[in-house]
C-alpha positions in Angstrom: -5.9 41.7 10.4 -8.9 43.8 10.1 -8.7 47.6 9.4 -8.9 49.3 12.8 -5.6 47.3 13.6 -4.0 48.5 10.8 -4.9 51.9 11.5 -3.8 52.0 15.4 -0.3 50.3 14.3 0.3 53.1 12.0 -0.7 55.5 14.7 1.8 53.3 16.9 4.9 53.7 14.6 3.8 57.9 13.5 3.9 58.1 17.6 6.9 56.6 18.4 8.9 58.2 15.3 7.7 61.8 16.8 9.5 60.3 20.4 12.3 58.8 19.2 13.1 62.1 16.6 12.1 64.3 19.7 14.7 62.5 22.4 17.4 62.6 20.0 17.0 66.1 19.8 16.6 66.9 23.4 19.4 64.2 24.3 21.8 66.1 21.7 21.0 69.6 22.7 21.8 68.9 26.1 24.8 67.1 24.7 25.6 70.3 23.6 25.5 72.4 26.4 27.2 70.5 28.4 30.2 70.7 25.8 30.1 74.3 25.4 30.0 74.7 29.1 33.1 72.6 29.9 34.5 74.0 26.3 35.0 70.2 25.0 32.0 70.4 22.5 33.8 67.9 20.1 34.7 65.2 23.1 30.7 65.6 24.2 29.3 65.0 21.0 31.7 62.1 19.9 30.8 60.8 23.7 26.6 61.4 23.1 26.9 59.2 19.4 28.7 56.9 20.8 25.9 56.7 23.3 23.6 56.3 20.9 24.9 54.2 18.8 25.5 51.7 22.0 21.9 51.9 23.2 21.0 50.9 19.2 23.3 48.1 18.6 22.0 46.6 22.1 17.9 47.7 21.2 19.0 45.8 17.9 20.5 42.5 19.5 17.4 42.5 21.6 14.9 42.8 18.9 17.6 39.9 16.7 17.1 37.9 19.2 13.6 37.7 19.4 12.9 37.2 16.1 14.3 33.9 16.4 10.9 31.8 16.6 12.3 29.6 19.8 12.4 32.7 21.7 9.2 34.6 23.1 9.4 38.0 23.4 8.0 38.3 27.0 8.0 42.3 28.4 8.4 45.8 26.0 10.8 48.1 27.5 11.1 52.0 27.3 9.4 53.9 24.9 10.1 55.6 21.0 10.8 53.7 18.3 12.3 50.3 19.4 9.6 50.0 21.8 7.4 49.7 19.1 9.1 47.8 17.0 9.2 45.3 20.2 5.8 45.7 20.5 5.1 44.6 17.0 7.3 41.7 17.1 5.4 40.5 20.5 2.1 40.6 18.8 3.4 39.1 15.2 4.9 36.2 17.9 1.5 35.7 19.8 -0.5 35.5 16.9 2.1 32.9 14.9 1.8 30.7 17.7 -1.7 30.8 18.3 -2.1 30.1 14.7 0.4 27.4 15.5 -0.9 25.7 18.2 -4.5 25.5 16.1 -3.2 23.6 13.0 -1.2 21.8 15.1 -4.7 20.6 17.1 -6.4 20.5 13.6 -3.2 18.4 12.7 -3.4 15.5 15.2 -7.6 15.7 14.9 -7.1 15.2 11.0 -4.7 12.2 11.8 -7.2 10.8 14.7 -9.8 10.7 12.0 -7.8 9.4 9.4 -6.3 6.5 11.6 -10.0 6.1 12.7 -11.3 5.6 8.7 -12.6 1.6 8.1 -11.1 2.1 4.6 -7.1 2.3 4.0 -5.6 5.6 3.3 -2.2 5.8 1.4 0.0 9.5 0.6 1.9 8.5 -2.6 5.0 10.6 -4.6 3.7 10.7 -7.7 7.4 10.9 -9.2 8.8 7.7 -7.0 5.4 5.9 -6.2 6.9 6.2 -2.9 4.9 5.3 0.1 4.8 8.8 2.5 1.8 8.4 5.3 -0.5 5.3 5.9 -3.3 4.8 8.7 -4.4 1.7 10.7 -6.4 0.6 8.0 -3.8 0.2 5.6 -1.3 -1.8 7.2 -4.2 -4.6 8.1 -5.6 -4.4 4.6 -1.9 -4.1 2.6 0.0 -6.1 5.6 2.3 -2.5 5.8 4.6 -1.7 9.0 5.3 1.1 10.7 7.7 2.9 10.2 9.5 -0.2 8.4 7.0 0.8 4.9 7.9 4.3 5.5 9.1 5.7 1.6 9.0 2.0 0.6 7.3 2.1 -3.4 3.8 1.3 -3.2 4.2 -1.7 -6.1 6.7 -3.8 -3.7 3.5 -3.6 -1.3 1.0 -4.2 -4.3 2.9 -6.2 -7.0 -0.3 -6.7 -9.2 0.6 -5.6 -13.2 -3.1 -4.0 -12.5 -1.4 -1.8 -10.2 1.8 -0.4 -12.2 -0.4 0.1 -15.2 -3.2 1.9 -13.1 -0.5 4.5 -11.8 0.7 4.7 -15.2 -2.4 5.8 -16.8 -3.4 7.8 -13.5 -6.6 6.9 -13.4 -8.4 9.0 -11.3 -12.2 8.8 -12.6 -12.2 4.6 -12.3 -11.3 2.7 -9.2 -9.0 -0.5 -9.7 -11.7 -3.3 -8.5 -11.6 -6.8 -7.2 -7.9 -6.9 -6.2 -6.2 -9.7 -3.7 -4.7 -8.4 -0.7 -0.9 -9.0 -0.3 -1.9 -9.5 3.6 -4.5 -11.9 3.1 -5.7 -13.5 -0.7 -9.2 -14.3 0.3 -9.9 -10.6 1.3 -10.5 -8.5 -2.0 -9.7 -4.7 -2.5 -10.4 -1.9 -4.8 -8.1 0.7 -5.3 -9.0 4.9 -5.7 -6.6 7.1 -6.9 -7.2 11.2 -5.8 -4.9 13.7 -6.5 -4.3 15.1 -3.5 -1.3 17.8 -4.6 0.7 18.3 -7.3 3.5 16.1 -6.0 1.4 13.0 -4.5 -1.8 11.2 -4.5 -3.8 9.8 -1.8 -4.8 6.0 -2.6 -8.1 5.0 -0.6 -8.1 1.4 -0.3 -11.1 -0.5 0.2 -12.3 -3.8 1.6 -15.0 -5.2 -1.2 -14.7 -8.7 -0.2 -18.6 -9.0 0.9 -19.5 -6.7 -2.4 -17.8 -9.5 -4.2 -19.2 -12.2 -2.8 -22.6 -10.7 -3.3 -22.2 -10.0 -6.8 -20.9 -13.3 -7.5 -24.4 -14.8 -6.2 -25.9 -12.5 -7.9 -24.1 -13.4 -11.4 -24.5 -17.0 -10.8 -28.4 -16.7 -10.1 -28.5 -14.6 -13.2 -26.8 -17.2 -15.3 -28.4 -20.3 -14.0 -32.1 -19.2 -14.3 -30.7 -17.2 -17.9 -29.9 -21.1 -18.6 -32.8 -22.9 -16.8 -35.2 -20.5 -19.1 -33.8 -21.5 -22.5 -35.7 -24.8 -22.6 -38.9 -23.8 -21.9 -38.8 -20.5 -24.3 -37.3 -23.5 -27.1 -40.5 -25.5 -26.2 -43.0 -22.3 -26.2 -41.2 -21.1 -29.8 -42.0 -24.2 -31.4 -45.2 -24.6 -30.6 -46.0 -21.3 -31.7 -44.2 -22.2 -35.0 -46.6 -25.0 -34.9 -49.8 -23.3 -34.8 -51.5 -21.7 -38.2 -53.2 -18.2 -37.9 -54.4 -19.0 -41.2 -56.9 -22.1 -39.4 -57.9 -19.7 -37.1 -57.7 -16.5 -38.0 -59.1 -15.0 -34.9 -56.1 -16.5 -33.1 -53.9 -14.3 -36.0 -53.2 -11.2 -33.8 -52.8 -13.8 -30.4 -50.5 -16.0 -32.3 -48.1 -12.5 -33.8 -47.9 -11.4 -30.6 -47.0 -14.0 -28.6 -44.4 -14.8 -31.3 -43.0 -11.6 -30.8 -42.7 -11.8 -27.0 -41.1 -14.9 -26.9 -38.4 -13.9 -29.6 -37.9 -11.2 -27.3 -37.7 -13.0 -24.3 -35.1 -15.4 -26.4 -33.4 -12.5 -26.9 -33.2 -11.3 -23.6 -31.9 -15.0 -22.2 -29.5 -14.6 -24.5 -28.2 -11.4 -23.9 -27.9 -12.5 -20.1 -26.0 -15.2 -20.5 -24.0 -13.3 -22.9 -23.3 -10.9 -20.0 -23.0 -13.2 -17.7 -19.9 -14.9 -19.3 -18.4 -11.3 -20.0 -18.2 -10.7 -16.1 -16.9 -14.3 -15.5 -14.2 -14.0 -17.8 -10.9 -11.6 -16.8 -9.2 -12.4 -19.9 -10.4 -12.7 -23.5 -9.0 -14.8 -26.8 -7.5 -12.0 -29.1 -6.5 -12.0 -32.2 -6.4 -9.5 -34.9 -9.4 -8.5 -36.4 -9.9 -6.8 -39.7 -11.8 -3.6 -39.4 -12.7 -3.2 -43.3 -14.8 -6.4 -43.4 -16.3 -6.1 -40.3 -17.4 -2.2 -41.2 -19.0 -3.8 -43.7 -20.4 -6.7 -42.3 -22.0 -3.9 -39.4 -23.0 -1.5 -42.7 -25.3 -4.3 -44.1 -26.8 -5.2 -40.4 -27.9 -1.8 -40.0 -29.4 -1.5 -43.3 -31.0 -4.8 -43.0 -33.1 -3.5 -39.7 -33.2 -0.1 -41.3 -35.0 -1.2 -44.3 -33.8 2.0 -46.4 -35.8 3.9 -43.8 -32.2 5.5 -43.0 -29.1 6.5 -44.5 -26.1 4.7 -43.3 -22.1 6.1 -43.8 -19.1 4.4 -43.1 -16.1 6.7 -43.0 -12.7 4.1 -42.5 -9.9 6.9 -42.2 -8.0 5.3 -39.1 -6.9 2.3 -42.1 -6.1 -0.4 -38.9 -7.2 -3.3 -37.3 -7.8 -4.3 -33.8 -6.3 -6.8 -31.3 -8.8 -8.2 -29.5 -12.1 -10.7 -29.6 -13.3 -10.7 -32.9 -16.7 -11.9 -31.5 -17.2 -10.3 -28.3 -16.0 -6.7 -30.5 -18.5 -7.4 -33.3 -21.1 -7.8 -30.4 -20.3 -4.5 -29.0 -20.1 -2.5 -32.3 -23.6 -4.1 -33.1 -25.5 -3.2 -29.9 -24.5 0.2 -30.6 -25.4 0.6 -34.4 -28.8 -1.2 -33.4 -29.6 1.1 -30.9 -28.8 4.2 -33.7 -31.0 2.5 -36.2 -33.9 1.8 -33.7 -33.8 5.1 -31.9 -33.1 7.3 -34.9 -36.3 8.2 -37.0 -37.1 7.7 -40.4 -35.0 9.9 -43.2 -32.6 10.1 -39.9 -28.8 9.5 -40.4 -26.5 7.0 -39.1 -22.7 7.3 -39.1 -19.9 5.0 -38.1 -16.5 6.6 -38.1 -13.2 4.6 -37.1 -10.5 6.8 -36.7 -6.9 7.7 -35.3 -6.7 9.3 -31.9 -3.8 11.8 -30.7 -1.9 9.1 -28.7 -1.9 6.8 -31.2 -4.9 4.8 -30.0 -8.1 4.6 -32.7 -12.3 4.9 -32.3 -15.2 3.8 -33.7 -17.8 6.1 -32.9 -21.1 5.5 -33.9 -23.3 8.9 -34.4 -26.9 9.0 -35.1 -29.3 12.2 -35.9 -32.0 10.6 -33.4 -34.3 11.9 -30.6 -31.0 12.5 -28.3 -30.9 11.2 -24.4 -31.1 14.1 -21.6 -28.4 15.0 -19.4 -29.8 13.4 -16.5 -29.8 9.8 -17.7 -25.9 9.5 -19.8 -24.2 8.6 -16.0 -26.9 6.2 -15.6 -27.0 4.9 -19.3 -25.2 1.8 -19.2 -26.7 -0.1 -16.0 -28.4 -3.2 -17.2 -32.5 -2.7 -17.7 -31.9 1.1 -17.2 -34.1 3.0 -19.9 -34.4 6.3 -20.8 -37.9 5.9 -22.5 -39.6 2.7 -21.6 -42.7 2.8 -24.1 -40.0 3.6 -27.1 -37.3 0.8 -25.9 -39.8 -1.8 -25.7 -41.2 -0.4 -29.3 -38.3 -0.9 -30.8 -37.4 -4.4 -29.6 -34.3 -3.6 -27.0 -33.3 -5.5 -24.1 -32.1 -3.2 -22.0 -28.7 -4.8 -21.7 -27.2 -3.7 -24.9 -24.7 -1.2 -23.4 -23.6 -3.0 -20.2 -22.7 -5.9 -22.8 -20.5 -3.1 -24.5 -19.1 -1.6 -21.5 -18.0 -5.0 -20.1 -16.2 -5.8 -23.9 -14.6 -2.8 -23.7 -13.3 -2.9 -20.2 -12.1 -6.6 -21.1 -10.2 -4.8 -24.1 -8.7 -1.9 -21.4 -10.9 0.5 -23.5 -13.7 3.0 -22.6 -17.1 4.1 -23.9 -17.5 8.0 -24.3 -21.3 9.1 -25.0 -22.2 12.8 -25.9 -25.9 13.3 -26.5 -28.4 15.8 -27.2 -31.9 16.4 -27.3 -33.1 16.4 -30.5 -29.7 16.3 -31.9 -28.9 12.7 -32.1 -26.0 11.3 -29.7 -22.7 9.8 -30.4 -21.3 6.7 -28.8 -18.0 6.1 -28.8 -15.9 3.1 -28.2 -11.9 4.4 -27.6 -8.9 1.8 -27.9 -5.3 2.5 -26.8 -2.5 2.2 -28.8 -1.6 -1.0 -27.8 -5.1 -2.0 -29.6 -3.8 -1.1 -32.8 -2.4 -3.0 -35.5 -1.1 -1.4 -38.9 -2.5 -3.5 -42.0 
């Protein structure tokens, strides 16, 4: 309602006060002659308010009536003050319905489109995990019927652990990937979780079957020629061991270099079949490891390829162990200390912390004072070959797939990798358990 309207309905109601006041008057005056005339002034007045009173109580039926939504007040009568007040209610009822009828078009467009979506769409209680609304695409990917799934739970219709502890944890930033469907096992899902209101969430349910497929050729091609390579860079090594710069000393630099490269190389095979057998595996050999020798063990690596170019600090406060893969968790906290050490420079500091966190879960965060990585490049950071710097990785002797190694250990171990950088302040990488991780010594 925009200001003019306001202003000519309170011209309206000042109007039809000044009639209504200004018929009472005239209405009782003659009231009153006519009672003084016929000398039964009492009889006529009693006789005009009961009048009066009549004509309200029916005005005010009318206007009760009316107000009932179902009924459309159609025609004003008569003029003053109830006129208006019809008037008002006739154009409060237009308007509400016209408002009506358009959310109830945007309604049934919102549903056409939804039903139309190639991806499922679920509305979930977040209390019950009840299911409340589905489309098309959700009862051929989930095998759902309507109205027989109507406020069915979602995890009798997905009955995956995944799932319950996925709800649990409500996790909203990281879809639940390479699920079966109940409806058909071949065909696989991925799961994302919204919050739609503050009561339910909207699950968006996604055929990734092809995906899969695709980056199952893809980590089979990566892992075969990874394995095919390791011969020939064996062969190439030792004859490079073989040869003597000091018989030929101009073939000293040639001989260095190619040394180098091929270590590298090594290196990277290694680091690809490495990864490769991370994605292949879903579940890991745990057992519990002992933090205190292993800080250790990760304190004298990093001053080995420091060289005492660096100061290194250990600070153990969190005084637990892990649950988990001793090997593939010593290869994680490795990458990251290496990268500190390579990327920091001289005089610089590097600091591992583990410690307790709030819900009882622990971290080892690894903090370096080193040249820092931009805004920019941290959601990028962990894709495999992605480099801030080229020229300074390949200085310092990285692969490039030193963080997607960690990313995949931790997502085996249902933890997370938190980075906080900044330019010429160093970055921190952190590597955050649950408490189900944890093991008091």
């Amino acid at each position: 309602m925009n200001s003019s309207d306001k202003l000519q309905r309170s011209l309206l109601m000042r109007l039809a006060w000044r009639q209504t006041l200004l018929r009472l008057l005239l209405f009782f005056t003659l009231a009153t002659a006519v009672g003084i005339a016929t000398r039964q002034l009492t009889l006529t007045l009693l006789i005009a308010t009961a009048l009066v009173a009549m004509r309200g109580y029916w005005r005010l039926y009318r206007v009760s009536r009316f107000l009932d939504w179902r009924t459309q007040l159609k025609t004003v009568h008569g003029q003053g003050l109830w006129a208006a007040l019809e008037t008002l209610i006739h154009r409060r009822q237009t308007e509400t319905r016209t408002r009506n009828q358009r959310l109830a078009r945007l309604l049934h467009a919102y549903r056409q489109a939804a039903s139309a979506m190639p991806d499922g769409a679920l509305i979930v209680s977040r209390r019950e995990r009840r299911i409340l609304w589905f489309n098309k695409s959700a009862r051929r990917l989930l095998g759902l019927q309507y109205p027989h799934s109507l406020n069915t739970k979602l995890l009798e219709a997905l009955t995956d652990p995944e799932v319950a502890l996925w709800l649990d944890q409500a996790r909203t930033d990281e879809p639940l990937a390479d699920l079966a469907s109940p409806a058909d096992s071949a065909v696989r899902l991925s799961l994302q979780l919204l919050p739609y209101s503050s009561e339910e969430w909207l699950v968006i349910v996604r055929d990734v079957t092809r995906l899969t497929r695709l980056e199952q050729v893809r980590r089979d091609f990566v892992a075969n020629v990874s394995h095919e390579l390791r011969t020939p860079l064996t062969v190439v090594h030792g004859y490079l061991d073989m040869m003597e710069p000091e018989e030929n000393p101009e073939w000293a630099p040639m001989v260095s270099e190619m040394r180098k490269q091929s270590q590298r190389m090594a290196q990277l095979v290694e680091d690809l079949l490495m990864l490769s057998r991370l994605e292949a595996q879903q579940q890991l050999s745990e057992e519990v490891v002992a933090m205190a020798p292993l800080l250790i063990t990760l304190r004298r690596e990093a001053e080995a390829l420091s060289q005492g170019r660096h100061r290194i600090v250990v600070d153990d406060s969190a005084q637990c162990d892990l649950f988990g893969a001793a090997k593939e968790l010593h290869s994680a906290f490795s990458n990251l200390v290496s990268n500190a050490v390579r990327y920091t420079p001289t005089d610089g500091r590097v600091t591992l912390r583990f410690i307790r966190n709030a819900d009882g879960g622990v971290t080892l965060a690894v903090q370096d004072s080193g040249y820092g990585i931009p805004q920019q490049h941290l959601p990028r950071i962990t894709e495999r070959f992605y480099r801030v710097s080229t020229s300074r990785s390949r200085e310092s002797g990285g692969t490039g797939l030193g963080l997607s190694i960690v990313k995949h250990v931790l997502s085996l171990h249902q933890g997370r990798l938190e980075i906080e950088s900044e330019v010429g302040r160093g970055s921190t990488f952190a590597c955050v358990f649950g408490p189900e991780r944890v093991r008091n010594r």
